[in-house]
C-alpha positions as CSV (number, residue, x, y, z in Angstrom):
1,X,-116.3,22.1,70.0
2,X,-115.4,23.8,66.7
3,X,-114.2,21.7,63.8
4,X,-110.1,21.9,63.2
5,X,-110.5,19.8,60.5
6,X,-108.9,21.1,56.9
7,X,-108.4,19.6,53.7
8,X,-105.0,20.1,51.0
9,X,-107.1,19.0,47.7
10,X,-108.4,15.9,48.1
11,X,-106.4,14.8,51.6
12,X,-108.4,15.4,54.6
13,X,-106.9,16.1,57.6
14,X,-108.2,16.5,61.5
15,X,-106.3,19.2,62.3
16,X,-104.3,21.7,60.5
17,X,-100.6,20.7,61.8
18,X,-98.5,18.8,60.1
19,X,-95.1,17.2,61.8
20,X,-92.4,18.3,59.3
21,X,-90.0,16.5,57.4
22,X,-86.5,16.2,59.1
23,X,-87.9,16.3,62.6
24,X,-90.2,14.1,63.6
25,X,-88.2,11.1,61.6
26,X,-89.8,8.3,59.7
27,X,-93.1,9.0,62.2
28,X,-93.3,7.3,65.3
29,X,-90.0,8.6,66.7
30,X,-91.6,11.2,68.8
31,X,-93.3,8.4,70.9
32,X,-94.1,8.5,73.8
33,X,-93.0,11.9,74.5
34,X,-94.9,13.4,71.2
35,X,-97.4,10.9,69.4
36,X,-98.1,11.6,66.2
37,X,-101.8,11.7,66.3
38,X,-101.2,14.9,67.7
39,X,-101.1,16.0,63.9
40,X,-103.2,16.0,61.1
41,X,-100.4,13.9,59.5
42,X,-97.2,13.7,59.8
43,X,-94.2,14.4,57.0
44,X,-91.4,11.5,57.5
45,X,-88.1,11.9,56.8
46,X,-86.8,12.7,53.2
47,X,-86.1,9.3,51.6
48,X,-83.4,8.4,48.9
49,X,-83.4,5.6,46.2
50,X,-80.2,4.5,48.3
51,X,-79.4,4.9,52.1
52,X,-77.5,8.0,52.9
53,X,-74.6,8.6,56.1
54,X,-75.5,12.3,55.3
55,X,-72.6,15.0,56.3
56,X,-70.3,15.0,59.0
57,X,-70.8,16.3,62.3
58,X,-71.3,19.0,63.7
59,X,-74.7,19.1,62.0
60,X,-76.4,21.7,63.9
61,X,-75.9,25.3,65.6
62,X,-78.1,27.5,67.4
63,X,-78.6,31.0,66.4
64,X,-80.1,33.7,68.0
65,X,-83.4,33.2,66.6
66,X,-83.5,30.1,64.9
67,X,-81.2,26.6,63.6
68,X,-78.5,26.2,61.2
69,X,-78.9,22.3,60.3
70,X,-76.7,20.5,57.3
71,X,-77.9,17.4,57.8
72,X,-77.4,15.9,54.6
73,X,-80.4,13.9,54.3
74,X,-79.5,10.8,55.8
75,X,-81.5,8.1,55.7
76,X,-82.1,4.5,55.3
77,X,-82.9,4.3,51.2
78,X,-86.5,3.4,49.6
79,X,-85.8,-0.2,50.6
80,X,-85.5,-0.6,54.0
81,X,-88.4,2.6,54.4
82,X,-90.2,-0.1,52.5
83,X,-89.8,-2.8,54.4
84,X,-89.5,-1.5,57.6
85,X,-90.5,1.8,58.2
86,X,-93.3,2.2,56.1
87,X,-95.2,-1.4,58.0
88,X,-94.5,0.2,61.1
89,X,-96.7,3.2,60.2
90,X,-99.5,1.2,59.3
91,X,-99.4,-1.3,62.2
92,X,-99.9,2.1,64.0
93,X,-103.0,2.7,61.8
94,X,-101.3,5.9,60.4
95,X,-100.7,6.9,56.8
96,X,-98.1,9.2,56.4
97,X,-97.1,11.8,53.3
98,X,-93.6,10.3,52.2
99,X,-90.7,13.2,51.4
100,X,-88.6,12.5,48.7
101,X,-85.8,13.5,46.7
102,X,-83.4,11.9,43.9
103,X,-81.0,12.8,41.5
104,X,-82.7,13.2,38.7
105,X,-87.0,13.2,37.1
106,X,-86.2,9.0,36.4
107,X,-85.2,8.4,40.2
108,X,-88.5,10.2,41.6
109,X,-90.5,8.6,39.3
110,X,-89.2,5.0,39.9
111,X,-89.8,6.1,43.7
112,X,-93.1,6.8,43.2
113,X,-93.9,3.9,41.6
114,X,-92.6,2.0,44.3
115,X,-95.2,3.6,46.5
116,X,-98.4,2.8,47.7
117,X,-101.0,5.0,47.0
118,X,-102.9,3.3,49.0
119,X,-100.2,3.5,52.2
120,X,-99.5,7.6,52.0
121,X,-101.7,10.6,52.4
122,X,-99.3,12.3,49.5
123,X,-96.0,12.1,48.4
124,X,-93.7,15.6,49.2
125,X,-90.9,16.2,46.6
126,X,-88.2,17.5,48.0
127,X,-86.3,19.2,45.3
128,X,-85.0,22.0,48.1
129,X,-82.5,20.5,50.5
130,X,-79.9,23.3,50.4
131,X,-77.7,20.8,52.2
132,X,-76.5,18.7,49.7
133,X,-74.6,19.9,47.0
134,X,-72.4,22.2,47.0
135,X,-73.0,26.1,47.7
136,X,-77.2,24.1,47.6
137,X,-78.0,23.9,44.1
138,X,-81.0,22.3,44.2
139,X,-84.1,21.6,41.5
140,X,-86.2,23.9,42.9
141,X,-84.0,27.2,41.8
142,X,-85.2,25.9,38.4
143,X,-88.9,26.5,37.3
144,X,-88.2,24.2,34.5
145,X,-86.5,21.4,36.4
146,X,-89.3,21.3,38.7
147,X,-91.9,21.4,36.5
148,X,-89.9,18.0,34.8
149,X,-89.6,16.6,38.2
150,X,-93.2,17.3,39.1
151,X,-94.3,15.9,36.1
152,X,-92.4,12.8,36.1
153,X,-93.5,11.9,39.7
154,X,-97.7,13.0,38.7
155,X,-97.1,10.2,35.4
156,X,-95.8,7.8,37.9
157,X,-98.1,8.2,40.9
158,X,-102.0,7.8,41.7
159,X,-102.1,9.6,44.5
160,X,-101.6,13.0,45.6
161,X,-98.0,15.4,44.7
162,X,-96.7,18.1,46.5
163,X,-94.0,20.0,46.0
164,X,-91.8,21.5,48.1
165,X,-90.2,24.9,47.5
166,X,-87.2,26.8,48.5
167,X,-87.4,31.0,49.5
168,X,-83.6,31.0,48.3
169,X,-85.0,32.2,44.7
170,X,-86.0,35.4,42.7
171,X,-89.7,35.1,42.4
172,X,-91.1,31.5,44.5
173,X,-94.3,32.4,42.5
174,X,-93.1,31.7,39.6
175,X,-91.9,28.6,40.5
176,X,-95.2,27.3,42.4
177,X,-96.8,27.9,39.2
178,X,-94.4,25.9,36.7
179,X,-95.7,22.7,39.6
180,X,-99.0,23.8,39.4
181,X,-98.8,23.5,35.7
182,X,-97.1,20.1,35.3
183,X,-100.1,18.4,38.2
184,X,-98.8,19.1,41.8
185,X,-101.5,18.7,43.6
186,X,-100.1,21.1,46.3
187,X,-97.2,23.2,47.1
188,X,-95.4,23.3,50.3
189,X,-93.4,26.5,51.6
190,X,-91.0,27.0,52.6
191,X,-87.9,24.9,53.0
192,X,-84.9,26.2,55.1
193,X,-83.1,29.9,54.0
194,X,-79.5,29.4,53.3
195,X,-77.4,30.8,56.1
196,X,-74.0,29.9,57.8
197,X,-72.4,30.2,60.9
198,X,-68.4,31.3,61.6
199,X,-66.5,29.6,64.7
200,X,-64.5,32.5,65.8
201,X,-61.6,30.1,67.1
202,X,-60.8,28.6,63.1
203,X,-62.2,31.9,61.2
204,X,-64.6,29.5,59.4
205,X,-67.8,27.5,59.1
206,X,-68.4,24.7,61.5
207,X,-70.2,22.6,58.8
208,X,-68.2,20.7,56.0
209,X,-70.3,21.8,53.6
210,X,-69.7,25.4,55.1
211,X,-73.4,26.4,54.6
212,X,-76.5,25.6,56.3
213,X,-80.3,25.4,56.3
214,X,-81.7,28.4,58.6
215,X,-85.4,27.0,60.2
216,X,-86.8,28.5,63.3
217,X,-88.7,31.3,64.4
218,X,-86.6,34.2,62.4
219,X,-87.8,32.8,59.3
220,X,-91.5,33.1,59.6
221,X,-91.9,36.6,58.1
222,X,-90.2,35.2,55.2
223,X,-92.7,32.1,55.1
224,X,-95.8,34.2,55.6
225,X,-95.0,36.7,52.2
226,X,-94.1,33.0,50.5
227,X,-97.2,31.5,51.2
228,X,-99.3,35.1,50.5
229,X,-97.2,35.7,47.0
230,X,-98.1,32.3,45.6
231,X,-101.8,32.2,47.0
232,X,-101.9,34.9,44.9
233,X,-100.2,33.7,41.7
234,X,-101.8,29.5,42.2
235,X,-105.3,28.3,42.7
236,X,-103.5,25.2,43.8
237,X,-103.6,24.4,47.9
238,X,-100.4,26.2,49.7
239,X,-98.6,24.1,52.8
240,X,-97.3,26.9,55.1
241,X,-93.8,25.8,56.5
242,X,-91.4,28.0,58.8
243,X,-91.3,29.2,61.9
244,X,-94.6,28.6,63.5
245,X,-94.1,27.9,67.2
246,X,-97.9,29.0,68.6
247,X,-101.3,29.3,67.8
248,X,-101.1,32.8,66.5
249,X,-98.1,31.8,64.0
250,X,-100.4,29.6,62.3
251,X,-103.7,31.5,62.2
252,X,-101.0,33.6,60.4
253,X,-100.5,31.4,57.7
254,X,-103.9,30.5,57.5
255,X,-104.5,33.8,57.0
256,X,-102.0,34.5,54.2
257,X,-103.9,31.6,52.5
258,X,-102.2,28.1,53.7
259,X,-104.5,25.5,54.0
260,X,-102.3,23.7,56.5
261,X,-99.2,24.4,58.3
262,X,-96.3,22.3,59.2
263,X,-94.2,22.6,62.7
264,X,-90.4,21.7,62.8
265,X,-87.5,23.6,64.8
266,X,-90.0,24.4,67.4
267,X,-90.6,20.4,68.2
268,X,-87.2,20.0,69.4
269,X,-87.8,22.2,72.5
270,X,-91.5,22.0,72.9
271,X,-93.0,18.8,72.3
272,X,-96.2,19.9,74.1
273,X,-96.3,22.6,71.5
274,X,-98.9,20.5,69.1
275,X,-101.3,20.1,71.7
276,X,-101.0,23.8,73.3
277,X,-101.8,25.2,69.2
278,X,-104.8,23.3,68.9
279,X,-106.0,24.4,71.9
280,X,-105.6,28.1,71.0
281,X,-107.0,27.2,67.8
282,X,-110.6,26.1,69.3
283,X,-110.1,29.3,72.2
284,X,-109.7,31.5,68.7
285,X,-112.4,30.3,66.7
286,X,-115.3,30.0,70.0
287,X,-114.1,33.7,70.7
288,X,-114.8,35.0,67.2
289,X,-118.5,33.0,66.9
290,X,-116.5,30.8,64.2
291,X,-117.6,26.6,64.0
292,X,-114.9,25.6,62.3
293,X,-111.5,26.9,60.6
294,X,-113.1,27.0,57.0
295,X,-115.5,29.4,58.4
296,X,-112.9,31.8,59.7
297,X,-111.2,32.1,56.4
298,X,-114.3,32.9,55.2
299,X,-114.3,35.8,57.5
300,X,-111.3,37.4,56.7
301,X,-112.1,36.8,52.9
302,X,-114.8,39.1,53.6
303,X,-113.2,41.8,55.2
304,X,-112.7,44.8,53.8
305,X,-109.2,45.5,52.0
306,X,-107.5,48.2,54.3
C-alpha cells in the first residue's frame, strides 16, 4: 500500500488530513459517527484563558457555495480543557494540536505554559477569528502583532508553534514570514474570508455581529494561491486550510506546497468524507507508480515549468 504518511517539521503524522478547529470540537465529538483516527491529528476547538458563551444565535447560514459562521469562539476556558478535555484525549491514546487565542502576547504565553508539551502534537495560534471583535480586527492583519504573539508563545513553549493566518489581508506572505521570523514552527492557511449575509425580511445581517466567517468549498481557490504565495516567500512547513471536500482538493494543496491539509465545512455533511480522501489518495499515488506522497511531490518538483 503506498505510504500517506507526512510530516509538518518535526510532527509526524499518518495521513495528511487534519480535523479542523471549530468543527470536530475538543476531539472526540465526532464519535461514533466520525472517529478521529480517521486523521492524521486532529485540531480541537479554539481555547480561551476563560470560558466563553460566544455570540448569539443564529450562528450559522448557508450560502450557495459555502458557510457564514460567527460563532464567537465559545468554549470552556484553559481550565476545564485542562482538566477535562484534554485527559479525555489521552485516555483515547490521542494527542491533539491545541488552538488558541487570547487577548494579548502575555495571555498566549501563560497558555502555553500551562500546556504540555508532552500532551499536544503542536499548539495552533489563532490570532484570525474574524468573529470576535468588531468589523474582525484580529492579530493577524498585523505582521508585527504576530510576529510578538508568535514569539511570546515560542519563549513560552517546548513544543511545536503554528500559526494560523487570515486571507482578509494585503499580502499573507508577508505576514507568514514576520511568524517564520519570530520561531513558528509552521503556518496554517487559511482561516475563514470575511463575508455576510442580508435577511431580505429586516434589510439586514442575521448575525449580531453583522459579519461572518465564509468556509466551504467557494473558498478553496483563495486557499490554494495562499498556500502557493507563501510556499514561495517561507521555507517554513505550510498547513493548507479551506475548502477541500475530496481527494483531488487536497492533492491540490499538496501541490501548491502544503505539507498537510485540514477538512472543516465539508465534515458537517459528509462524515465519510475522511475515509473516501484517503482512499483516492492511495488510488492516485498506485496509478502514477508513486510509494508514498513524499515521492509525488517529488514528481511535480521535477516537472517542467510550463
Amino acid at each position: 500500500m503506498p505510504d500517506l504518511s507526512v510530516r509538518v517539521g518535526d510532527v509526524a503524522l499518518a495521513n495528511p488530513l487534519l480535523a479542523a478547529s471549530g468543527c470536530f470540537g475538543y476531539g472526540l465529538d465526532g464519535d461514533p459517527l466520525l472517529p478521529p483516527e480517521s486523521f492524521g491529528a486532529v485540531v480541537t476547538k479554539t481555547v480561551t484563558p476563560a470560558p466563553r458563551r460566544g455570540n448569539p444565535p443564529p450562528r450559522l447560514a448557508e450560502t450557495a457555495a459555502g458557510l457564514l459562521n460567527s460563532i464567537g469562539l465559545e468554549n470552556v476556558g484553559l481550565a476545564a480543557f485542562l482538566d477535562e478535555k484534554l485527559p479525555a484525549l489521552a485516555a483515547r491514546g490521542l494527542r491533539p494540536v491545541v488552538s488558541l487565542a487570547a487577548g494579548s502576547p502575555p495571555e498566549f504565553a501563560a497558555m502555553a505554559r500551562a500546556l504540555d508539551p508532552a500532551a499536544v502534537l503542536a499548539l495552533e495560534l489563532n490570532l484570525s477569528c474574524p468573529n470576535v471583535a468588531p468589523g474582525g480586527a484580529n492579530f493577524a492583519t498585523d505582521p508585527a502583532a504576530v510576529a510578538v504573539v508568535t514569539r511570546a508563545v515560542r519563549d513560552a513553549f517546548a513544543g511545536p508553534v503554528w500559526v494560523k493566518l487570515t486571507p482578509n489581508v494585503t499580502d499573507i506572505a508577508e505576514v507568514a514570514a514576520a511568524a517564520a521570523r519570530a520561531g513558528a514552527d509552521a503556518v496554517c492557511a487559511i482561516n475563514t474570508l470575511l463575508g455576510m449575509d442580508i435577511d431580505l425580511e429586516t434589510g439586514r445581517s442575521p448575525f449580531a455581529r453583522v459579519t461572518a466567517g465564509l468556509s466551504g468549498p467557494a473558498v478553496l481557490p483563495v486557499a490554494l494561491a495562499a498556500v502557493w504565495r507563501i510556499r514561495q516567500a517561507v521555507d517554513v512547513p505550510v498547513v493548507g486550510i479551506g475548502g477541500a471536500a475530496s481527494a483531488a482538493d487536497v492533492l491540490k494543496f499538496l501541490a501548491a506546497g502544503a505539507d498537510a491539509v485540514q477538512l472543516g465545512t465539508a465534515l458537517f455533511s459528509d462524515p465519510g468524507l475522511p475515509g473516501r480522501i484517503l482512499a483516492g489518495l492511495e488510488a492516485e499515488l498506485e496509478r502514477r507508480g508513486c510509494a508514498s506522497i513524499a515521492q509525488l511531490r517529488a514528481l511535480w518538483s521535477a516537472a517542467p515549468d510550463s
